[in-house]
C-alpha positions as CSV (number, residue, x, y, z in Angstrom):
1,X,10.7,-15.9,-31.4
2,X,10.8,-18.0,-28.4
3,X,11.7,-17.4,-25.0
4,X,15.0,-18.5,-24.5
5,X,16.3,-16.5,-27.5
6,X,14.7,-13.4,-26.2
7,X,16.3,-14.2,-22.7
8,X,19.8,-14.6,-24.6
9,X,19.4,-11.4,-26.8
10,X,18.6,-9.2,-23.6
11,X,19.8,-10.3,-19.9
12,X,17.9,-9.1,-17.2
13,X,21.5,-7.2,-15.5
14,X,20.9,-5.0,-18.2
15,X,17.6,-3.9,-17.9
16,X,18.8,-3.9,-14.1
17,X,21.3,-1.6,-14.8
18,X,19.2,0.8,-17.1
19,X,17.0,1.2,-14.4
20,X,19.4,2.0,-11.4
21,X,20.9,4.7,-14.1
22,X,17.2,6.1,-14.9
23,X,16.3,6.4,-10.7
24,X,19.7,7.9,-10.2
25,X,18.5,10.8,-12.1
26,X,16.2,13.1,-10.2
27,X,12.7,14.0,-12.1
28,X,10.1,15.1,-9.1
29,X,7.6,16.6,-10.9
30,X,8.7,20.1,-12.3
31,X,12.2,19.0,-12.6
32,X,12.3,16.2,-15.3
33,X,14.7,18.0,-17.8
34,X,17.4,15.8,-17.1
35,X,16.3,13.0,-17.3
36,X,14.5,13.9,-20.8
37,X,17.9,14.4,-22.2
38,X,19.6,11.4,-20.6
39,X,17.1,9.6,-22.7
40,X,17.2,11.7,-25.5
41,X,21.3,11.0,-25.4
42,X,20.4,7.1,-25.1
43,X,18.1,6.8,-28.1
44,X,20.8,8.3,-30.2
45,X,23.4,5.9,-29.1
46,X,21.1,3.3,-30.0
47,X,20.3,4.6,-33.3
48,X,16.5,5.3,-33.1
49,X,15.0,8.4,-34.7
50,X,15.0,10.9,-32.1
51,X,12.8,14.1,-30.9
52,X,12.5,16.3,-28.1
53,X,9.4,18.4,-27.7
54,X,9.3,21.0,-25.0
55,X,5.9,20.9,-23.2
56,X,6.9,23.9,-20.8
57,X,10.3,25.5,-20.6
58,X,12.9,22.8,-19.0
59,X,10.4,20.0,-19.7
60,X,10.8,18.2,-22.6
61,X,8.9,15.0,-23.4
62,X,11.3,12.7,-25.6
63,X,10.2,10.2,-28.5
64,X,12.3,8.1,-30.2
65,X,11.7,5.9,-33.0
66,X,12.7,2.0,-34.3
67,X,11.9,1.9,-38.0
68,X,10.9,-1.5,-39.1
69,X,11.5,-2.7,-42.5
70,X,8.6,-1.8,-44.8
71,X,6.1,0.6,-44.0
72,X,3.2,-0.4,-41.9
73,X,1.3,0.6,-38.2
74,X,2.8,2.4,-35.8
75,X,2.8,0.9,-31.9
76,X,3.7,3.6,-29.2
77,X,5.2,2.3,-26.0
78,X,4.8,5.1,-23.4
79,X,4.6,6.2,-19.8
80,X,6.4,9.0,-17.7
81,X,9.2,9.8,-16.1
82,X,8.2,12.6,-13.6
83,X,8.1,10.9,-10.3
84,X,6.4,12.0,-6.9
85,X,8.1,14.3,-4.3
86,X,10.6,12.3,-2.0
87,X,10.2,14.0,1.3
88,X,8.1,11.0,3.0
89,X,10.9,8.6,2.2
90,X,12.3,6.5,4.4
91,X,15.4,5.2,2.2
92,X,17.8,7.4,-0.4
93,X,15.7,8.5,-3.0
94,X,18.2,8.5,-5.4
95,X,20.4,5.6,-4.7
96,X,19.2,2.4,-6.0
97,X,20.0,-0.5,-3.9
98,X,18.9,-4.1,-4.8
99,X,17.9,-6.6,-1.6
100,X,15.2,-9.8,-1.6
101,X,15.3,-9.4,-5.4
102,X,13.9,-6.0,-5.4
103,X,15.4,-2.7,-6.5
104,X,14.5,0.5,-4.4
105,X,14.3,3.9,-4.8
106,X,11.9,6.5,-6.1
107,X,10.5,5.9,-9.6
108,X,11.4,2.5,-9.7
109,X,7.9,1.6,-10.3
110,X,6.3,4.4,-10.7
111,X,7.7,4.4,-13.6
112,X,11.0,4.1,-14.8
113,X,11.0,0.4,-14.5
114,X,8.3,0.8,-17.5
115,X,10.8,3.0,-19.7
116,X,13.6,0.4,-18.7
117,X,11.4,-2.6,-20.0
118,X,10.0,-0.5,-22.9
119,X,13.9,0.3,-24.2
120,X,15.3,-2.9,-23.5
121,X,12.6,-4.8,-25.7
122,X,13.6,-2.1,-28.5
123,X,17.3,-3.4,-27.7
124,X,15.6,-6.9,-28.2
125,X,14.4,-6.1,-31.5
126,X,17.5,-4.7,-32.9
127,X,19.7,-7.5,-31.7
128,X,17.6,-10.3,-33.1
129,X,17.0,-8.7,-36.5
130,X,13.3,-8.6,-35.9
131,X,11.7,-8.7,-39.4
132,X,8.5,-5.8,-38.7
133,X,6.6,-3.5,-40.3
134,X,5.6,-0.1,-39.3
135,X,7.3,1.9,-36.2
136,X,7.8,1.1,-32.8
137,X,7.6,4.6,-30.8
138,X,9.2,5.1,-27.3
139,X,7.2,8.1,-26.1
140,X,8.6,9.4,-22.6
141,X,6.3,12.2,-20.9
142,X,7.0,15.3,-17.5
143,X,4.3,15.5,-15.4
144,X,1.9,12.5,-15.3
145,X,1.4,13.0,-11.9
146,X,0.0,16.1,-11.8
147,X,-1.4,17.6,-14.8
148,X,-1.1,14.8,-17.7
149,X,0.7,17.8,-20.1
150,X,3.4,15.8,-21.3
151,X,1.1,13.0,-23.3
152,X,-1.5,16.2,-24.1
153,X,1.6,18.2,-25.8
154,X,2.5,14.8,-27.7
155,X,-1.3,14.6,-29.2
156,X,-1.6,18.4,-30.0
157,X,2.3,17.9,-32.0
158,X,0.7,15.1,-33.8
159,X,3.0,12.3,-32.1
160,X,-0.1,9.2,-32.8
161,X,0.2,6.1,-33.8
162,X,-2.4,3.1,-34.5
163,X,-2.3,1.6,-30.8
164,X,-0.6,1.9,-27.6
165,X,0.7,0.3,-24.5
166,X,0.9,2.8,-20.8
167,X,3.3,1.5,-19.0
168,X,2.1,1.6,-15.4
169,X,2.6,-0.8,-12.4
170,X,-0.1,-2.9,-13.0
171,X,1.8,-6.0,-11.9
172,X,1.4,-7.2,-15.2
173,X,-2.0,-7.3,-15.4
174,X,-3.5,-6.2,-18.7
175,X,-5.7,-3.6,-17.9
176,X,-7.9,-2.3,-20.1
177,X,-10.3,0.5,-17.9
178,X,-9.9,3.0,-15.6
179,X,-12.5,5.9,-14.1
180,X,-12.2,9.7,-15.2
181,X,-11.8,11.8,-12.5
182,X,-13.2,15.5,-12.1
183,X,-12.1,17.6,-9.2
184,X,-14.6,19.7,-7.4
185,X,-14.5,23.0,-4.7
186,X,-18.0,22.9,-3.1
187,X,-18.0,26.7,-1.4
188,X,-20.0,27.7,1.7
189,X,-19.9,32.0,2.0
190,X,-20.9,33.1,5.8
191,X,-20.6,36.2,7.3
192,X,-17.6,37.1,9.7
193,X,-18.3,38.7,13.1
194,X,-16.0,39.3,16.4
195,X,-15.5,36.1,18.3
196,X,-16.8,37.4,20.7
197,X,-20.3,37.6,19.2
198,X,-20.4,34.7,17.4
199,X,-23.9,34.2,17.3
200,X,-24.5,37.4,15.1
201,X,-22.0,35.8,12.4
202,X,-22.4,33.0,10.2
203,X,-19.9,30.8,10.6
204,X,-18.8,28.6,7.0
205,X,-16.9,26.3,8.5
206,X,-19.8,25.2,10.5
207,X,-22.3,25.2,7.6
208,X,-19.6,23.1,6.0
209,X,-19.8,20.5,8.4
210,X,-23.3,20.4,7.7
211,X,-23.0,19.9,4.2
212,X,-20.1,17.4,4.2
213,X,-22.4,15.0,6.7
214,X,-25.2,15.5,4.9
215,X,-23.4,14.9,1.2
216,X,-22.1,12.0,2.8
217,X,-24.9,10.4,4.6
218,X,-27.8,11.3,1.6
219,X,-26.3,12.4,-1.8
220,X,-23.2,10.7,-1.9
221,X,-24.7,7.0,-1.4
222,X,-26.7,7.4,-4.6
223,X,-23.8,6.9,-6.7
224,X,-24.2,2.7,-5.8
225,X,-27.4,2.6,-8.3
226,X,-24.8,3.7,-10.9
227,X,-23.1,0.7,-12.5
228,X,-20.8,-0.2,-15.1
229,X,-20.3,-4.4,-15.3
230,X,-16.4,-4.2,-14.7
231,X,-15.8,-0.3,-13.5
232,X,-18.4,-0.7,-10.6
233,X,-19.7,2.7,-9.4
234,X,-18.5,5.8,-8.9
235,X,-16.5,7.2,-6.0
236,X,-15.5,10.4,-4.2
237,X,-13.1,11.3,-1.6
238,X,-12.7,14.4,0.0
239,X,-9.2,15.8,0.2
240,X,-8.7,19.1,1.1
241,X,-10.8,22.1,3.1
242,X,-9.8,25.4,3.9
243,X,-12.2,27.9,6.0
244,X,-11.5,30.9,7.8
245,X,-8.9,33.9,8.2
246,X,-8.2,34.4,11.8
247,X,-9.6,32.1,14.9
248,X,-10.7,35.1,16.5
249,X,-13.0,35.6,13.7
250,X,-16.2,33.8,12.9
251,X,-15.4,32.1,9.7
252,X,-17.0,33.7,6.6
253,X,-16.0,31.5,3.9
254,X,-14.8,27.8,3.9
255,X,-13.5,25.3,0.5
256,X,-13.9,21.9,0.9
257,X,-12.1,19.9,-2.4
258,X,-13.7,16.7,-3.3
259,X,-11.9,14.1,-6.3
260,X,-15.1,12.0,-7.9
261,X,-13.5,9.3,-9.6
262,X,-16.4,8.7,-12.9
263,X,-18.1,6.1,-15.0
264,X,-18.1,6.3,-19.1
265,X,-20.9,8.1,-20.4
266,X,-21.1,10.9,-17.1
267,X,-20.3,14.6,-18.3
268,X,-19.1,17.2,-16.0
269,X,-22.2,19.3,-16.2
270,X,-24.2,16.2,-15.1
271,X,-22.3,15.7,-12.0
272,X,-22.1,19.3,-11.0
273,X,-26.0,19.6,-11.5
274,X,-26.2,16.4,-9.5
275,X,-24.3,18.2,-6.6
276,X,-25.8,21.5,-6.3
277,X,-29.5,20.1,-7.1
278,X,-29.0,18.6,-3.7
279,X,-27.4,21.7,-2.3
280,X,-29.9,23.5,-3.4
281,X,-32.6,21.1,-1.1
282,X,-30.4,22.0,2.2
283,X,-30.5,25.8,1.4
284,X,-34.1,25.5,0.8
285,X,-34.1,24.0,4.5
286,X,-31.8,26.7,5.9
287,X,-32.0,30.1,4.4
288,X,-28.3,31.0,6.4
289,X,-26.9,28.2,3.9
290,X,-25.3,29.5,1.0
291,X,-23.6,26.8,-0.8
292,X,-22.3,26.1,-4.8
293,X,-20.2,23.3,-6.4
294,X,-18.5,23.9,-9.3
295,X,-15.3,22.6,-10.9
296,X,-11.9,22.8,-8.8
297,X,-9.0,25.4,-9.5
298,X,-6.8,22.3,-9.3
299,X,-8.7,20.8,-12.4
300,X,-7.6,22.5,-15.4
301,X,-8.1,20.1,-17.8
302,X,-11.5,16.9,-17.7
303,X,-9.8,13.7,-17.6
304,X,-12.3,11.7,-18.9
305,X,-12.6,7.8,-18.2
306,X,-11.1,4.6,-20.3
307,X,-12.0,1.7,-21.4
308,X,-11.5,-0.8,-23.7
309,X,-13.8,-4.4,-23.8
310,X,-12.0,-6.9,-22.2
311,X,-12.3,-9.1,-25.4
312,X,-10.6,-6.7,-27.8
313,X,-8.0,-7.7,-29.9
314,X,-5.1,-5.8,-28.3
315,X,-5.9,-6.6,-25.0
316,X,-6.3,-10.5,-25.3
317,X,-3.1,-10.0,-27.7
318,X,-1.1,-8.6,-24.7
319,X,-2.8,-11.0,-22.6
320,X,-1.6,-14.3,-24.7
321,X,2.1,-12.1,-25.4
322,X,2.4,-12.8,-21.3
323,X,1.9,-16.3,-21.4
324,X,4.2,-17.0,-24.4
325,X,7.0,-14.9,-23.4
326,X,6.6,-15.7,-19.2
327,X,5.0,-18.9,-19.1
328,X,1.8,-17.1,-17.5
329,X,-1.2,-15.4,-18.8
330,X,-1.8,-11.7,-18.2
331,X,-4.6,-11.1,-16.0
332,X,-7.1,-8.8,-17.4
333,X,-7.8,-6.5,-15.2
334,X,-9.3,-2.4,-14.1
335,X,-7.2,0.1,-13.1
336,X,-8.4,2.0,-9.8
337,X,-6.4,4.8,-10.9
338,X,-6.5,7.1,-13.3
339,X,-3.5,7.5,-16.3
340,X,-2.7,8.7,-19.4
341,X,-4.4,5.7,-21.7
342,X,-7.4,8.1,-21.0
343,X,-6.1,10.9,-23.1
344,X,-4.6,8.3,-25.8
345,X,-7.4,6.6,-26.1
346,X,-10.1,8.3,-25.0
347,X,-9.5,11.9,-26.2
348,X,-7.8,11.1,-29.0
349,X,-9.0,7.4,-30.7
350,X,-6.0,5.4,-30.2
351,X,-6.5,1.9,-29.1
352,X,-4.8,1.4,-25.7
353,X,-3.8,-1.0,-23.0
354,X,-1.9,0.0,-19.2
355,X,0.8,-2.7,-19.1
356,X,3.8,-2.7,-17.1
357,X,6.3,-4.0,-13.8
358,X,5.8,-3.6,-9.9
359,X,3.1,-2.7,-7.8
360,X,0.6,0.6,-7.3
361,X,0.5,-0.2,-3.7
362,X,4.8,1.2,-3.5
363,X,4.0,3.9,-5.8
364,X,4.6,7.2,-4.2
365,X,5.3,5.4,-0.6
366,X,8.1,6.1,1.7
367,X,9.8,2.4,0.5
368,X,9.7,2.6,-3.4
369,X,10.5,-0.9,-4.9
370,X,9.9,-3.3,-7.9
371,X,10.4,-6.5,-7.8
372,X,12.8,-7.7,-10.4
373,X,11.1,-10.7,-11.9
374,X,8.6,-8.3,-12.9
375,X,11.2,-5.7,-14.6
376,X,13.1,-8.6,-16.6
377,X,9.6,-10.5,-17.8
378,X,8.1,-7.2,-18.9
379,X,11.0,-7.1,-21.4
380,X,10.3,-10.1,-23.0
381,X,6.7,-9.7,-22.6
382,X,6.6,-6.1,-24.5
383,X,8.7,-7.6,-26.9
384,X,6.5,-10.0,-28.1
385,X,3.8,-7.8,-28.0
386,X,5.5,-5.6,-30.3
387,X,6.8,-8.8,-32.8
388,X,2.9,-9.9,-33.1
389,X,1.2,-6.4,-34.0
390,X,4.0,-5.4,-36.6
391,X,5.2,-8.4,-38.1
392,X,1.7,-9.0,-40.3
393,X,1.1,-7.1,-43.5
394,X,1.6,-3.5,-44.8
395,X,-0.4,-1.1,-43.5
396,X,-2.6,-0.1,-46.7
397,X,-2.6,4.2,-47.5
């Protein structure tokens, strides 16, 4: 199908439109339910199959499905509609308002101009009479942003299919890897004492210090001489520490809460035993220090890295569905965040690219925008995608 009759089939003011009625809708994470069934209600208007499963009470994820015309492979188009919190914005959260060719608000794309592309190129194919095979699946997830459970509770339900697209703001590059990322508390235990005396307490927070500087200056630096040809090395940033009861107290214990973002092929043990065989050398030096590492509270779950070889199939195939359906072809490209393609694809076997409008740089920033070019193209572009992987031959039992 060629461009102009996709363009004709599906304006851009619609997909416009879609989205200012998808950010209307509040979803911060922990409060998606309407949204779910705003979509749910939408699907069955356009007459896809449609399911709701709940992953917790008052969050359901929503699937609906476009049946081709002979049975065949099944493509999932997903992402998530849970958006960050609002309270650093700077414009209404809430009230989508279009200037310099951008629409603004929260989710816009981060990413509901995703679920916006993903329908509309469903519309596509059900206006044009697209002649496919197989199932296109719109899978829309709760809480991406904090504990991946929406696309975990679709794999545990069985919800699969024979490859997949993860609509992020990658502006539309392909991307086809992304690090793992494992949380970790490293915990230094002192002794509390009147502030008065401080010198017959041990103070953690202090010992901390230590062991931050010294993490950072000796251990930490080691990860350059691991290397993965398009990932690079791994990384890790240290977010949070909490020490202390009182400040008239000499600290007794202090938390400090690193995110290492990792390379295929690292395990958790691995990393951890990396950690504390180096804490391990201070203490030996200081027999005050007492220090361990081991896997955050935060982290309830491993979220393991992704990737894909650049020269696969699917993501050259997205790749070429760019150029044909925008006049451009897709950059292929590494995400430097993390995102659900891991647990799709990584976890459970299914082939997967990150595809999708606007920019990680506005996502969860106090001015939330996508640029509209991006949000009409991606229509077309998924659209395509989907017409080349379902209009070949049965899928054989």
């Amino acid at each position: 199908m060629d461009s102009n009759t996709m363009r004709e089939a599906v304006t851009p003011r619609e997909t416009i439109e879609l989205l200012k009625s998808l950010v209307r809708i509040p979803s911060v994470n922990g409060c998606e339910e309407a949204v779910a069934l705003w979509l749910n209600d939408l699907f069955q208007e356009l007459g896809l199959e449609t399911s709701l499963y709940e992953v917790e009470p008052h969050r359901p994820a929503v699937v609906g499905v476009l049946h081709g015309k002979r049975p065949g492979k099944r493509l999932m188009y997903t992402t998530h509609f849970d958006t960050h919190v609002t309270d650093n914005m700077e414009i209404p959260p809430f009230k989508p308002e279009i200037r310099e060719n951008r629409l603004y608000g929260r989710g816009s794309c981060d990413a509901k101009g995703s679920i916006a592309a993903m329908i509309m190129s469903a519309v596509l194919l059900q206006r044009t009479g697209c002649d496919f095979s197989g199932d296109l699946l719109l899978a829309f997830v709760p809480d991406e942003e904090y504990m991946n459970k929406g696309t975990t509770e679709l794999m545990k339900q069985g919800i699969t299919a024979d490859m997949a697209v993860v609509g992020e703001p990658t502006e539309m590059a392909v991307g086809f890897g992304h690090r793992g990322c494992t949380h970790i508390d490293i915990n230094v235990t002192g002794r509390a004492y009147h502030s008065a005396f401080p010198e017959r307490g041990i103070n953690a927070i202090e010992h901390m210090a230590h062991v931050i500087t010294a993490l950072r200056s000796e251990y930490f630096p080691t990860y350059e001489q691991k290397h993965h040809p398009y990932l690079g090395h791994p990384v890790i940033n240290l977010g949070l520490i909490r020490g202390g009861t009182r400040i008239h107290t000499v600290a007794d214990k202090c938390c400090a809460s690193f995110l290492r973002r990792d390379l295929p092929g690292e395990t958790t043990e691995d990393i951890l035993d990396g950690i504390q065989g180096f804490l391990d050398g201070l203490m030996a030096r200081d027999p005050k220090l007492c220090a361990h590492a081991s896997l955050s509270t935060i982290q309830q779950r491993i979220r393991l890295p992704f990737f894909m070889e650049p020269d696969h199939p699917l993501v050259s195939g997205l790749s070429e569905s760019c150029r044909r359906a925008a006049g451009r072809e897709g950059e292929k490209q590494v995400m430097n965040y993390y995102c659900d393609a891991s647990i799709l694809c990584t976890e459970s076997g299914i082939p997967t690219v990150i595809f999708g409008p606007g920019s990680i740089s506005v996502a969860h920033s106090a001015v939330e925008y996508i640029e509209l070019d991006q949000l009409a193209d991606a229509v077309y572009i998924y659209a395509d995608y989907a017409m080349s992987l379902l209009a070949g031959e049965e899928k054989t039992p």
